[in-house]
C-alpha angles and dihedrals in degrees: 000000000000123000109222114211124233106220117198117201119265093227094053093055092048084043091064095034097056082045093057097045089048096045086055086055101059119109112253104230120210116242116268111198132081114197123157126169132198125196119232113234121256082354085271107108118217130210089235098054107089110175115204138191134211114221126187103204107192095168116074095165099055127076126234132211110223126211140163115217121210143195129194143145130262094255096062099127107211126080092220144016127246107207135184101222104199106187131175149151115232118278092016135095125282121255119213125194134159126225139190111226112198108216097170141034115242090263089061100258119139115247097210130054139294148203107179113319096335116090130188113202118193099205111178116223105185125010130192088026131174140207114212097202131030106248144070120343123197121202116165124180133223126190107231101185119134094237113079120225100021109218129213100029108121104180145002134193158171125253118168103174109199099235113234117252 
């Protein structure tokens, strides 16, 4: 009995090799996007509950794109969300500021998006940012909406996306 030999092409060896040796010389690039997310308690958000986030920012010369990400169900009952943003850099002075957060068009329809009745928004609240000083940066949220506790919001976050140059 005779062994046939299986002959692979010489090309397609060099091909995979060169590939190999290229995909170890890429620059590995840090990660540069920041997103945290807290759940609200019982989905039914509290004056009192101010989640807060925690942000190392390396890069001074770069801009970031800010943006607060929210989940609720499909019976919250406002077209938008009022927040309290509190934002500051170690060592320095808060810094408070409200924003309106539109959830729905005016037919009604939500603006982010859905699976069923739960639905995530990515509403940016600052865009083209930048940090003055390399270190830790500290933002908190506080619903500021006129009805206390708001139901049906199930989670907030923080996303701050470093914007290509």
């Amino acid at each position: 009995m005779q062994k046939k030999l299986v002959y692979i092409p010489v090309i397609l060896v060099l091909t995979a090799v060169w590939l190999l040796t290229l995909s170890g010389c890429l620059p590995v690039h840090p990660l540069n996007t920041y997103e945290k997310h807290v759940s609200i308690p019982n989905y039914s958000w509290s004056y009192d509950f101010h989640p807060s986030f925690e942000v190392q920012i390396t890069d001074t010369a770069a801009r970031y794109n800010i943006l607060v990400t929210l989940r609720h169900t499909d019976a919250y009952a406002f077209s938008n969300l009022w927040l309290k943003v509190t934002s500051y850099y170690s060592g320095q002075r808060p810094h408070d500021r409200r924003v309106e957060l539109p959830l729905a068009d005016k037919q009604g329809r939500w603006l982010g998006s859905g699976m069923d009745d739960i639905f995530d928004h990515r509403i940016p609240i600052q865009q083209n940012a930048r940090f003055d000083k390399p270190g830790i940066y500290h933002f908190s949220f506080q619903q500021d909406m006129r009805i206390n506790p708001l139901p049906h919001m199930m989670s907030v976050g923080l996303r701050i996306e470093k914007i290509s140059r």
